[in-house]
Biopython code that builds the backbone (N, CA, C, O; Angstrom):
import numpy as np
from Bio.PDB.StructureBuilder import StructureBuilder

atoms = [
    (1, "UNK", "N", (34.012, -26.752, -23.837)),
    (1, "UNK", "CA", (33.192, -27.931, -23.943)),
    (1, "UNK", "C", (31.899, -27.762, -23.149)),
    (1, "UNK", "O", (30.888, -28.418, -23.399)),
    (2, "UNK", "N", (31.967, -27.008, -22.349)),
    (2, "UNK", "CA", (31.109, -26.806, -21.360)),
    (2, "UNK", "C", (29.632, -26.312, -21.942)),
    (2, "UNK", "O", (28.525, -26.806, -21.728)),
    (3, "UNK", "N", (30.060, -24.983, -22.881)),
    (3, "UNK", "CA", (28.872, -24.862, -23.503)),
    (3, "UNK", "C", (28.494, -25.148, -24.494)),
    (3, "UNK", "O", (27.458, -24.792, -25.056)),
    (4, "UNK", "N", (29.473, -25.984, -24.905)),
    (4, "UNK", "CA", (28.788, -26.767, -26.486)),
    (4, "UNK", "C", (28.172, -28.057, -25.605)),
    (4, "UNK", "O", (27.350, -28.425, -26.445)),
    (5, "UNK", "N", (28.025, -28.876, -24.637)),
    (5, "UNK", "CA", (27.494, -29.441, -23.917)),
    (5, "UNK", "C", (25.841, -28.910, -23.498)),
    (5, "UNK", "O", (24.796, -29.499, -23.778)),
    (6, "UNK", "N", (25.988, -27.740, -22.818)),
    (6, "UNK", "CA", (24.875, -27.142, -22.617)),
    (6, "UNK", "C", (23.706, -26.759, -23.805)),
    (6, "UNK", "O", (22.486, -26.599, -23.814)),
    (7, "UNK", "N", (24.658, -26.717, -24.657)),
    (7, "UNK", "CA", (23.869, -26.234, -26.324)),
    (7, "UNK", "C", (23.415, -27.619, -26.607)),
    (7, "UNK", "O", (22.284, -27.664, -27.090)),
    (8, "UNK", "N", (23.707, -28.179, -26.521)),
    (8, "UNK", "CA", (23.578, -29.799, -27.019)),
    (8, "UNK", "C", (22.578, -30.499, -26.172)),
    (8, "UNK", "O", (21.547, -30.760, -26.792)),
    (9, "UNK", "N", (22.591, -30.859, -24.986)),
    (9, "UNK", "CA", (21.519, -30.769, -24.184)),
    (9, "UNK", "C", (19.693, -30.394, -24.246)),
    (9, "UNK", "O", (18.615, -30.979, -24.146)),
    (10, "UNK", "N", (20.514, -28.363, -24.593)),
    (10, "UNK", "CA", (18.966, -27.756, -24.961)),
    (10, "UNK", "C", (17.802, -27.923, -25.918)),
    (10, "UNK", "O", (16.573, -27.858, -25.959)),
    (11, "UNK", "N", (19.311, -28.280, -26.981)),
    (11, "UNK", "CA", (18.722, -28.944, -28.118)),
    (11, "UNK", "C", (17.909, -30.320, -28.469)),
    (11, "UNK", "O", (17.296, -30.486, -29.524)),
    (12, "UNK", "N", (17.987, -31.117, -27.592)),
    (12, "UNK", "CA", (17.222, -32.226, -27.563)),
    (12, "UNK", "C", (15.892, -32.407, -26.644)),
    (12, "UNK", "O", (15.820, -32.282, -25.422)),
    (13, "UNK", "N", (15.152, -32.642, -27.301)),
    (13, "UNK", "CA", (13.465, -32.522, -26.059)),
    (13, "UNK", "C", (13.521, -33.011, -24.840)),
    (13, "UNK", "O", (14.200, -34.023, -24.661)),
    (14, "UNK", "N", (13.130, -32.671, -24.224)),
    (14, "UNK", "CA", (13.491, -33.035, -22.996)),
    (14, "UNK", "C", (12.746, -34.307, -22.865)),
    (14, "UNK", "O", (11.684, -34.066, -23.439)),
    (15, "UNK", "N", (12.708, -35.418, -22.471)),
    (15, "UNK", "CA", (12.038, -36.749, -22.137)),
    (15, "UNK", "C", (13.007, -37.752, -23.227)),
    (15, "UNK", "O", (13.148, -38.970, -23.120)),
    (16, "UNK", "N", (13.382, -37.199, -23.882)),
    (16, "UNK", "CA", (14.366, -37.760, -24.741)),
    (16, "UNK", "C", (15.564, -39.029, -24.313)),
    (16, "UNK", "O", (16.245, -38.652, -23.359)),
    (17, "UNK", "N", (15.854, -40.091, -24.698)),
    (17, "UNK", "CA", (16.596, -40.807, -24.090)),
    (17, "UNK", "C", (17.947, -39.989, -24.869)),
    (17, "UNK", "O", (18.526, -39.753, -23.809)),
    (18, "UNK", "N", (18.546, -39.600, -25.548)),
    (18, "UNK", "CA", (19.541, -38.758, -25.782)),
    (18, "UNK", "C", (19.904, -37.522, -24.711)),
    (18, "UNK", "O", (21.087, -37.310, -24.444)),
    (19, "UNK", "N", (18.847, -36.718, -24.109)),
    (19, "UNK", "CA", (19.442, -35.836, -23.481)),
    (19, "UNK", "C", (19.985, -36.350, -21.860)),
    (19, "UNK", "O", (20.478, -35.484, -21.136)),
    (20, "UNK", "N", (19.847, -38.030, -21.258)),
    (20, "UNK", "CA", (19.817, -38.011, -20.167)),
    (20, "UNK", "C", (21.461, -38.428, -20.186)),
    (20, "UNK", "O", (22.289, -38.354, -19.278)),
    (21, "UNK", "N", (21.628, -38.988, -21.862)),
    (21, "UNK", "CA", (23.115, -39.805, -22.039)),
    (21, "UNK", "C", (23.659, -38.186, -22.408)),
    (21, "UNK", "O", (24.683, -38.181, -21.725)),
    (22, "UNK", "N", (23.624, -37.246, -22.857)),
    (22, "UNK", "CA", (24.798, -35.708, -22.783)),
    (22, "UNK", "C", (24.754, -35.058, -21.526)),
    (22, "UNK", "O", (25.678, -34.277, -21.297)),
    (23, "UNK", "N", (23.638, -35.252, -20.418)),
    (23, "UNK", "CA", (23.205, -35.068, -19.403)),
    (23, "UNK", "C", (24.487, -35.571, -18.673)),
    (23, "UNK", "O", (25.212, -34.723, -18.152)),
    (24, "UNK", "N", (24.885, -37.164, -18.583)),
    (24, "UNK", "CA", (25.744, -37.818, -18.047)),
    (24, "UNK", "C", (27.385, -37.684, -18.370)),
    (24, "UNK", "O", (28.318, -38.138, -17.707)),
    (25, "UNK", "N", (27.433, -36.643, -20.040)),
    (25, "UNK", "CA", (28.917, -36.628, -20.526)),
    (25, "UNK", "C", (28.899, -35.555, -20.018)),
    (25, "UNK", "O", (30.081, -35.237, -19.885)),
    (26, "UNK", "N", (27.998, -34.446, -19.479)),
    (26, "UNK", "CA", (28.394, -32.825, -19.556)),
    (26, "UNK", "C", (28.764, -33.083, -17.557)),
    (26, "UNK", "O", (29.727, -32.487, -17.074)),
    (27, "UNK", "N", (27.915, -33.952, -16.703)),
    (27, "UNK", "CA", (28.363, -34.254, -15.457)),
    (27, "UNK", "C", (30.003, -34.760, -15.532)),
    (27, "UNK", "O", (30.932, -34.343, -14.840)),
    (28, "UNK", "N", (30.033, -35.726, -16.533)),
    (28, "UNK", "CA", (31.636, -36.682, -16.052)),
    (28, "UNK", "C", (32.848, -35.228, -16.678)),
    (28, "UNK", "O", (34.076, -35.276, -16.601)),
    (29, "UNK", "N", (32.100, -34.172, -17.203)),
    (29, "UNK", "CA", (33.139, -33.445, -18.264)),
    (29, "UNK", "C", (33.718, -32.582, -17.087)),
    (29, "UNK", "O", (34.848, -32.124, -17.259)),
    (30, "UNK", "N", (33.041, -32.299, -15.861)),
    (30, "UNK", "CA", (33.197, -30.862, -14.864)),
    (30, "UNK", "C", (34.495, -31.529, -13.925)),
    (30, "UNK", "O", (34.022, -32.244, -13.041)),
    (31, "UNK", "N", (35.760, -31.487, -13.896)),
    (31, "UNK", "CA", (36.294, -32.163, -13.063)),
    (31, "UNK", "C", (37.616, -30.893, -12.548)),
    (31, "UNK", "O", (37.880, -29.965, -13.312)),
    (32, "UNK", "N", (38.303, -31.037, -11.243)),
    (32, "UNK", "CA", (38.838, -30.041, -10.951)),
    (32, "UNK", "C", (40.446, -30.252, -11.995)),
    (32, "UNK", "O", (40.474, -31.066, -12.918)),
    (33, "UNK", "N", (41.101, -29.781, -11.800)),
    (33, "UNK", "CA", (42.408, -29.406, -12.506)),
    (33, "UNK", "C", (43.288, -30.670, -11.553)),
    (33, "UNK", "O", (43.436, -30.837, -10.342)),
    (34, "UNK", "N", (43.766, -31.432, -12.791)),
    (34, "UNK", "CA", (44.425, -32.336, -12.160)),
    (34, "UNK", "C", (46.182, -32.268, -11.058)),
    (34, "UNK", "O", (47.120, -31.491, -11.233)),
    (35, "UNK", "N", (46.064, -33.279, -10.092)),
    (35, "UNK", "CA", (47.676, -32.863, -9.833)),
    (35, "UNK", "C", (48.828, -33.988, -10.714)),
    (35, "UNK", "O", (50.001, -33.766, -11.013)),
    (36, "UNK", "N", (48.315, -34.750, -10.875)),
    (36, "UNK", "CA", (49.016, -35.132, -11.886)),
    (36, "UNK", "C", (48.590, -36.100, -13.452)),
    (36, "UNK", "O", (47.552, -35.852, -14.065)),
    (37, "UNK", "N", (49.374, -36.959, -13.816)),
    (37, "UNK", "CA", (48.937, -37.410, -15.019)),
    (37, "UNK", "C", (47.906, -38.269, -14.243)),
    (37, "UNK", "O", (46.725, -38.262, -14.590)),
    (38, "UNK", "N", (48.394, -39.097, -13.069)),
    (38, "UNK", "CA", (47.135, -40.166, -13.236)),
    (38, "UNK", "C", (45.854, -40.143, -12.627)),
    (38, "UNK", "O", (45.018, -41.042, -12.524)),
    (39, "UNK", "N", (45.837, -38.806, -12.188)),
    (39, "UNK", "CA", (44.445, -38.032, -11.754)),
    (39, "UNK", "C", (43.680, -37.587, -13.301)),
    (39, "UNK", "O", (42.462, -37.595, -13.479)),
    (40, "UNK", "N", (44.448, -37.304, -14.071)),
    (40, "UNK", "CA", (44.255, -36.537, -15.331)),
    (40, "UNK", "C", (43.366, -37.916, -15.639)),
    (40, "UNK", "O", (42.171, -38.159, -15.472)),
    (41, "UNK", "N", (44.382, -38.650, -16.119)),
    (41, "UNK", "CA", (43.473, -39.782, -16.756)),
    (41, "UNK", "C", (42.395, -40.737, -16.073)),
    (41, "UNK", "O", (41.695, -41.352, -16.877)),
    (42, "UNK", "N", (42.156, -40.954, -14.780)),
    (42, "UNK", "CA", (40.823, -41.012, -14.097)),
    (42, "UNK", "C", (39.791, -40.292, -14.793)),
    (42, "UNK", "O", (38.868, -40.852, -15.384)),
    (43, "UNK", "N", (39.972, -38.892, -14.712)),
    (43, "UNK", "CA", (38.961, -38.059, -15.341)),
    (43, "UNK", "C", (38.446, -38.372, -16.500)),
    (43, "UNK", "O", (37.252, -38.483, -16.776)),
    (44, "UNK", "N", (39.772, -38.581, -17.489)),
    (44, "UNK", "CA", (39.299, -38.898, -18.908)),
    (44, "UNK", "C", (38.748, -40.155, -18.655)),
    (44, "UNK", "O", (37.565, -40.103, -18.993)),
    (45, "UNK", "N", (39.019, -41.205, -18.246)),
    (45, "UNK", "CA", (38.127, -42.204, -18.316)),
    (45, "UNK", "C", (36.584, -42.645, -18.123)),
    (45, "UNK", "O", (35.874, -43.483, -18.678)),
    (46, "UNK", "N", (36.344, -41.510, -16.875)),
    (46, "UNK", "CA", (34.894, -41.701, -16.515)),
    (46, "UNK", "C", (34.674, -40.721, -18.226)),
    (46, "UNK", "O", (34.697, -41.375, -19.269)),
    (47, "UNK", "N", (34.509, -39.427, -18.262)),
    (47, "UNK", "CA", (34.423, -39.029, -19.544)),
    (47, "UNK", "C", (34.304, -39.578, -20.606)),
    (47, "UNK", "O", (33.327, -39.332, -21.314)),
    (48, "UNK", "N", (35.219, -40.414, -20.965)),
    (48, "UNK", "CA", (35.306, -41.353, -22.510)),
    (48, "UNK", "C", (34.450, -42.222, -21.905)),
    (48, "UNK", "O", (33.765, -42.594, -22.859)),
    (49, "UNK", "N", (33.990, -42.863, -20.812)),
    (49, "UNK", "CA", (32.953, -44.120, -20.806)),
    (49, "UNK", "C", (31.503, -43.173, -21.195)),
    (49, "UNK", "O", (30.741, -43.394, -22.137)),
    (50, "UNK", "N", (31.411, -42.258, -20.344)),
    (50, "UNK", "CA", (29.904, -41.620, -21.138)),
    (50, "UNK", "C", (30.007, -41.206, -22.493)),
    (50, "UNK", "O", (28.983, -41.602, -23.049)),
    (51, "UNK", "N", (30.676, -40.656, -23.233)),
    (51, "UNK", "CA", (30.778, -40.453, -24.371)),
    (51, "UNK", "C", (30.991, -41.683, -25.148)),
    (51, "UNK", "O", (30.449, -41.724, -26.253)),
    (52, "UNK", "N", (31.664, -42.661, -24.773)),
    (52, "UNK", "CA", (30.908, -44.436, -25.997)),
    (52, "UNK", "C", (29.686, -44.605, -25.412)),
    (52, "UNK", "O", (29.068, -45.341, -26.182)),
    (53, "UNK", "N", (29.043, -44.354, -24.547)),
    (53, "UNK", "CA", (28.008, -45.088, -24.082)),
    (53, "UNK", "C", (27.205, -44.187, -25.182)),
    (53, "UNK", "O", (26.408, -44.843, -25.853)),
    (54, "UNK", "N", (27.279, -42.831, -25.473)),
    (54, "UNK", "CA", (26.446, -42.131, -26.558)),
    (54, "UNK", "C", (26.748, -42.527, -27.756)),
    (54, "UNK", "O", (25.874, -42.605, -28.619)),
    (55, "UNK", "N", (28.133, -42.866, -28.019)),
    (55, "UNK", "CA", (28.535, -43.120, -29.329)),
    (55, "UNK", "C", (27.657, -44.445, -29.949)),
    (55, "UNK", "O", (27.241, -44.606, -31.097)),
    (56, "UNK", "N", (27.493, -45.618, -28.378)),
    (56, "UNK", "CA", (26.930, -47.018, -28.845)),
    (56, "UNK", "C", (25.627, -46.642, -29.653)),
    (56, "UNK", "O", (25.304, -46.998, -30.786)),
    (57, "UNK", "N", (24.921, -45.769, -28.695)),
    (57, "UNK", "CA", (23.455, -45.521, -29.356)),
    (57, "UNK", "C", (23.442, -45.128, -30.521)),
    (57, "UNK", "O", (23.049, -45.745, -31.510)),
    (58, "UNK", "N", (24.088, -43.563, -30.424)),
    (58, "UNK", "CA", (23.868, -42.982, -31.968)),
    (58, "UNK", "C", (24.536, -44.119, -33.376)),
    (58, "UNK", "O", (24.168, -43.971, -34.542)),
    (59, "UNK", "N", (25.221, -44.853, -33.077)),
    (59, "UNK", "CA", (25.552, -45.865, -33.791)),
    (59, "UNK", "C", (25.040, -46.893, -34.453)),
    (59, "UNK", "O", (25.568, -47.433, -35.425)),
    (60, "UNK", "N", (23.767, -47.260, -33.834)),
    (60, "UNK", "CA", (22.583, -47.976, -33.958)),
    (60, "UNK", "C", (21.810, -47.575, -34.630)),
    (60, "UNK", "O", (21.170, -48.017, -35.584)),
    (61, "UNK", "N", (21.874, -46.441, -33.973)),
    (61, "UNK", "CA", (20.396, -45.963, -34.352)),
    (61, "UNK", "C", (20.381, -44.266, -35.682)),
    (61, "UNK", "O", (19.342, -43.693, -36.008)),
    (62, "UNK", "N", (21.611, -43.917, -36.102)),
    (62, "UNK", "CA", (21.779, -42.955, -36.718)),
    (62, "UNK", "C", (22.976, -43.021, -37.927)),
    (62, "UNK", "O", (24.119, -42.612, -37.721)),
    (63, "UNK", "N", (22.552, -43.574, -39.155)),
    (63, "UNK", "CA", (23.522, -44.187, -39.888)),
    (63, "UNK", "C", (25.256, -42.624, -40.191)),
    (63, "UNK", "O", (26.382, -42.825, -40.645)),
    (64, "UNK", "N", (24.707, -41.495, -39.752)),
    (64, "UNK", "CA", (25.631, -40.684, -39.973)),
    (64, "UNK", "C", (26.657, -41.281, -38.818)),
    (64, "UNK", "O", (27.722, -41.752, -39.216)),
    (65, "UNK", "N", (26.418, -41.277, -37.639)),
    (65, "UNK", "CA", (27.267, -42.295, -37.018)),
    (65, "UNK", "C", (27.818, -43.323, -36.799)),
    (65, "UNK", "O", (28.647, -43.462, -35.900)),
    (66, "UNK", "N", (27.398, -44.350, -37.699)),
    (66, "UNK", "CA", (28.204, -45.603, -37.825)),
    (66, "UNK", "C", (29.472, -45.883, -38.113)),
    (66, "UNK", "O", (29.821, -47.022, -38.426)),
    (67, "UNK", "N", (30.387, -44.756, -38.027)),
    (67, "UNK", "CA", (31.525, -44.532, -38.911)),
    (67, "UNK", "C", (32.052, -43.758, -37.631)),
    (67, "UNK", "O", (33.030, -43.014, -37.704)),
    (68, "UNK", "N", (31.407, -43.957, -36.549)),
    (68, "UNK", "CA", (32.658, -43.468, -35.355)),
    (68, "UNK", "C", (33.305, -44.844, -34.901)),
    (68, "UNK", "O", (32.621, -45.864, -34.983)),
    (69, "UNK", "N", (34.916, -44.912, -34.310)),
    (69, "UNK", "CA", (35.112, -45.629, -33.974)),
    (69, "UNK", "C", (35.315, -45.892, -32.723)),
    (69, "UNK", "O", (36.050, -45.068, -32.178)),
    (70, "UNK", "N", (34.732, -47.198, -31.698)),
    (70, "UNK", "CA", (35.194, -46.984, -30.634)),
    (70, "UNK", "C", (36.157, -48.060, -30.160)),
    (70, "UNK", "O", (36.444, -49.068, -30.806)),
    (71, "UNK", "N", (36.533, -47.796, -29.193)),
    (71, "UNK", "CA", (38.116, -48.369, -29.203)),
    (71, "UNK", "C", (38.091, -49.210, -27.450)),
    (71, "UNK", "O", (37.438, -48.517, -26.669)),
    (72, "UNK", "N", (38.606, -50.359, -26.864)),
    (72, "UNK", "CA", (39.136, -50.461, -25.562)),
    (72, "UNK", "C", (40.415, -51.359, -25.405)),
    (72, "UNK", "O", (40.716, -52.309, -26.127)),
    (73, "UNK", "N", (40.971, -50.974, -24.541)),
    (73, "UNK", "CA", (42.090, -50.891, -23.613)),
    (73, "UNK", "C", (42.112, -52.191, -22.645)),
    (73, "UNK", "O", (41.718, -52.219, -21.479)),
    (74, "UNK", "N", (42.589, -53.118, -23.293)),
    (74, "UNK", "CA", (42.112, -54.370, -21.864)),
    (74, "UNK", "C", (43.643, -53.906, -20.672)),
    (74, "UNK", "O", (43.889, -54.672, -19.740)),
    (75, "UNK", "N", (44.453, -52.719, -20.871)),
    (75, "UNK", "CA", (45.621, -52.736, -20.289)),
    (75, "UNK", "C", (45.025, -51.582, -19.181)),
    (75, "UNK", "O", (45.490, -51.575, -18.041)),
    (76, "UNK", "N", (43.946, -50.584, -19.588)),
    (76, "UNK", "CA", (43.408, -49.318, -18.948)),
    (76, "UNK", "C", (42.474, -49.891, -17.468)),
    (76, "UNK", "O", (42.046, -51.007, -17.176)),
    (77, "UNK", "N", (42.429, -48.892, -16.930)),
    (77, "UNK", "CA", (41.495, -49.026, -15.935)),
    (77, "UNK", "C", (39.972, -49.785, -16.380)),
    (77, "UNK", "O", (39.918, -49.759, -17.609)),
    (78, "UNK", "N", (39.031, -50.285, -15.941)),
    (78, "UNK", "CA", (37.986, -50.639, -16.809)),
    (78, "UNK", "C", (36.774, -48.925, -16.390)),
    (78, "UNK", "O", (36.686, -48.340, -15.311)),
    (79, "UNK", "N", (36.094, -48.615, -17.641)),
    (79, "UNK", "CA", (35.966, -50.123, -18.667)),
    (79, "UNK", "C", (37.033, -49.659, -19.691)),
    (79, "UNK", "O", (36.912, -50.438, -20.636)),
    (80, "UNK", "N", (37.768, -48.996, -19.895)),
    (80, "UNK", "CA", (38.749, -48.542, -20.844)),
    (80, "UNK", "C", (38.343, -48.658, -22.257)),
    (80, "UNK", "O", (38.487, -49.644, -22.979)),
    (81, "UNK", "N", (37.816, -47.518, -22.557)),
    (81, "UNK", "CA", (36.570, -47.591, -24.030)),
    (81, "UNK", "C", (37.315, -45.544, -24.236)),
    (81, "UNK", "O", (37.542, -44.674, -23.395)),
    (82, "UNK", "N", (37.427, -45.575, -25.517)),
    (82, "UNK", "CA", (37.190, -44.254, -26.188)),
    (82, "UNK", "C", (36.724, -44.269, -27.768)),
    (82, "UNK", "O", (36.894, -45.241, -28.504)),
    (83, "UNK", "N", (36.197, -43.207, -28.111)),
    (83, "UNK", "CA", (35.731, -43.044, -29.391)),
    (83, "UNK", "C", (36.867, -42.199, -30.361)),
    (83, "UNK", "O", (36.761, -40.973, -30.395)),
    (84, "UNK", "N", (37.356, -42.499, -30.717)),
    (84, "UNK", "CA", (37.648, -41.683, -32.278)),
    (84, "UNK", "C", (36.908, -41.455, -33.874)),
    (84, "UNK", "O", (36.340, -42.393, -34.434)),
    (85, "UNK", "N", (37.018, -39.987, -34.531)),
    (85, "UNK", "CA", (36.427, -39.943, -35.906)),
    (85, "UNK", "C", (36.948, -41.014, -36.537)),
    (85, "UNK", "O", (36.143, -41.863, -36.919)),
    (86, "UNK", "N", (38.119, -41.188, -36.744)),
    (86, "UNK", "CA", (39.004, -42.006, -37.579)),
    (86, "UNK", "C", (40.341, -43.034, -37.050)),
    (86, "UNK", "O", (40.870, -42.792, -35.965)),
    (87, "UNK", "N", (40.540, -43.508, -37.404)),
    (87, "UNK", "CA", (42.050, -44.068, -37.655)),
    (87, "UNK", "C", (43.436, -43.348, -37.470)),
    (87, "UNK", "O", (43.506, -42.126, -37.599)),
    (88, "UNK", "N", (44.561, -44.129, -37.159)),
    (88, "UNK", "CA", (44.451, -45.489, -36.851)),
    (88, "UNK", "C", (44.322, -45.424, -35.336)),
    (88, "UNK", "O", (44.435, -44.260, -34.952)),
    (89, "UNK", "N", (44.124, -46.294, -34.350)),
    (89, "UNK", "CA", (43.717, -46.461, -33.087)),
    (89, "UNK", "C", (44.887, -45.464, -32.169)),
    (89, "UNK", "O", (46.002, -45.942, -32.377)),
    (90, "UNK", "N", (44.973, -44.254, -31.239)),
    (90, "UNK", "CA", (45.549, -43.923, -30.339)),
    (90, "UNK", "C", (45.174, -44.178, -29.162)),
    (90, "UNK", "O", (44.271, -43.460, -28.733)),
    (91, "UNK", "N", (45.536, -44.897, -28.556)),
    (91, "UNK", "CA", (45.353, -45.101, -27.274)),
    (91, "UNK", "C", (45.591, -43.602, -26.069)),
    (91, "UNK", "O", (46.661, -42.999, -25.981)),
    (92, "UNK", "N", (44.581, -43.324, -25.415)),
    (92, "UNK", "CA", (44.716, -42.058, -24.564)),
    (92, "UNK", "C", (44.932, -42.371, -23.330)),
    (92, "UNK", "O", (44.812, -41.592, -22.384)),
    (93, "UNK", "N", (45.352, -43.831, -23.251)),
    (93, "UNK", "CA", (45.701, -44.005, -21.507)),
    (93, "UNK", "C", (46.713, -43.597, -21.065)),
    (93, "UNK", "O", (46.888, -42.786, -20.155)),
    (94, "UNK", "N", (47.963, -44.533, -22.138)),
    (94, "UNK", "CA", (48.796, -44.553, -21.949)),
    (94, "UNK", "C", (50.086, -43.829, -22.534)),
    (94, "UNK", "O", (51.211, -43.979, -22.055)),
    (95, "UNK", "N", (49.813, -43.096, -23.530)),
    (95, "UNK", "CA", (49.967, -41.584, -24.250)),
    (95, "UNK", "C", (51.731, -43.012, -24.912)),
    (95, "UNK", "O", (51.926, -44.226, -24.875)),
    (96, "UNK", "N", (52.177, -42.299, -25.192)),
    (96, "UNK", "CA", (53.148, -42.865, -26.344)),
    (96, "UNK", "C", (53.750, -43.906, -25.812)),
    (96, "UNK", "O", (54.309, -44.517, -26.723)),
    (97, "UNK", "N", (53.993, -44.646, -24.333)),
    (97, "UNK", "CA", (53.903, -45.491, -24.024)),
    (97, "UNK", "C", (53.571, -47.180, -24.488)),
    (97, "UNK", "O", (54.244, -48.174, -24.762)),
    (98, "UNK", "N", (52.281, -46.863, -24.400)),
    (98, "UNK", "CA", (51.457, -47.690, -25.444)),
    (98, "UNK", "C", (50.375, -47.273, -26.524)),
    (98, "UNK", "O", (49.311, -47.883, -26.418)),
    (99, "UNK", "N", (50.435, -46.608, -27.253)),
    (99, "UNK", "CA", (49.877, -45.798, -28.133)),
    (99, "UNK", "C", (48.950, -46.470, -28.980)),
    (99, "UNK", "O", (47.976, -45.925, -29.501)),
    (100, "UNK", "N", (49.428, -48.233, -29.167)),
    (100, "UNK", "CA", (48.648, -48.650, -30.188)),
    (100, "UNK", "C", (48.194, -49.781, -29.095)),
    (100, "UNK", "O", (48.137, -50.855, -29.695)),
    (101, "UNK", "N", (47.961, -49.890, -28.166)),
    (101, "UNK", "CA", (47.250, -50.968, -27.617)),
    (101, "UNK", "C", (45.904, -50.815, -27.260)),
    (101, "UNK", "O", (45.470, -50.004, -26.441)),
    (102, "UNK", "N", (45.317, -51.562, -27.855)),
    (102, "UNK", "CA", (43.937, -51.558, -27.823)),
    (102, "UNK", "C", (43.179, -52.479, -28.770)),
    (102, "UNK", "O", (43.849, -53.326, -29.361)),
    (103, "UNK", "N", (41.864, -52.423, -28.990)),
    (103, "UNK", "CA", (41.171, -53.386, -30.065)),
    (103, "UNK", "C", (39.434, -52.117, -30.024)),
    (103, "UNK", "O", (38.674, -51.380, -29.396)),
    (104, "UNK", "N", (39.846, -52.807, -31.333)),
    (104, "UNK", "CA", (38.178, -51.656, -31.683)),
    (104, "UNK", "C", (37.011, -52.908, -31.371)),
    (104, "UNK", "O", (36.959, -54.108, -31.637)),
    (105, "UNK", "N", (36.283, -52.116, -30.791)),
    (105, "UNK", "CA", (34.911, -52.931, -30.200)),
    (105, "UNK", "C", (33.755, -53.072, -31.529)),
    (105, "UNK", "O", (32.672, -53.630, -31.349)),
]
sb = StructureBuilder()
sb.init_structure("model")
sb.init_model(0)
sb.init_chain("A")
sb.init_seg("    ")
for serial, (resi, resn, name, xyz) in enumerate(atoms, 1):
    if name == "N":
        sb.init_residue(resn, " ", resi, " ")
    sb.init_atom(name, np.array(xyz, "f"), 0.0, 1.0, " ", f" {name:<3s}", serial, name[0])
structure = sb.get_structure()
């Protein structure tokens, strides 16, 4: 991920309001090796919040993206937000636990 991040980045002009939001997913992406699950999912959370925060934009503003879905968790840590391509909703907090809890934003 690391360097499809970096590729992604290069690729956008720099002054760009896009490169400061992959700027912010490729920072939340660097995290050490977790000791357990609920260190794991801290991580993913800051992560999945920068990545909807890109998803909101390109969503707006790029009709190939209007067709991502994003998803939150009123049960997750806040802000408890992830994006999926498709259907139907998996919840990544709480892994099979609660799998379908959530509401698409």
């Amino acid at each position: 991920m690391t360097a499809s991040l970096a590729a992604l980045e290069q690729a956008i002009p720099a002054g760009h309001a896009y490169r400061a939001l992959v700027q912010a997913i490729d920072a939340a992406a660097h995290w050490p090796a977790a000791a357990d699950l609920k260190e794991a999912r801290q991580a993913f959370l800051n992560f999945s919040a920068r990545v909807v925060d890109w998803a909101q934009v390109l969503r707006r503003q790029v009709e190939a993206f209007r067709a991502l879905t994003l998803y939150h968790c009123p049960m997750a840590p806040k802000p408890g937000v992830w994006m999926q391509r498709h259907g139907p909703m998996r919840n990544p907090f709480f892994g099979a636990e609660m799998l379908e809890c959530g509401e698409e934003l």
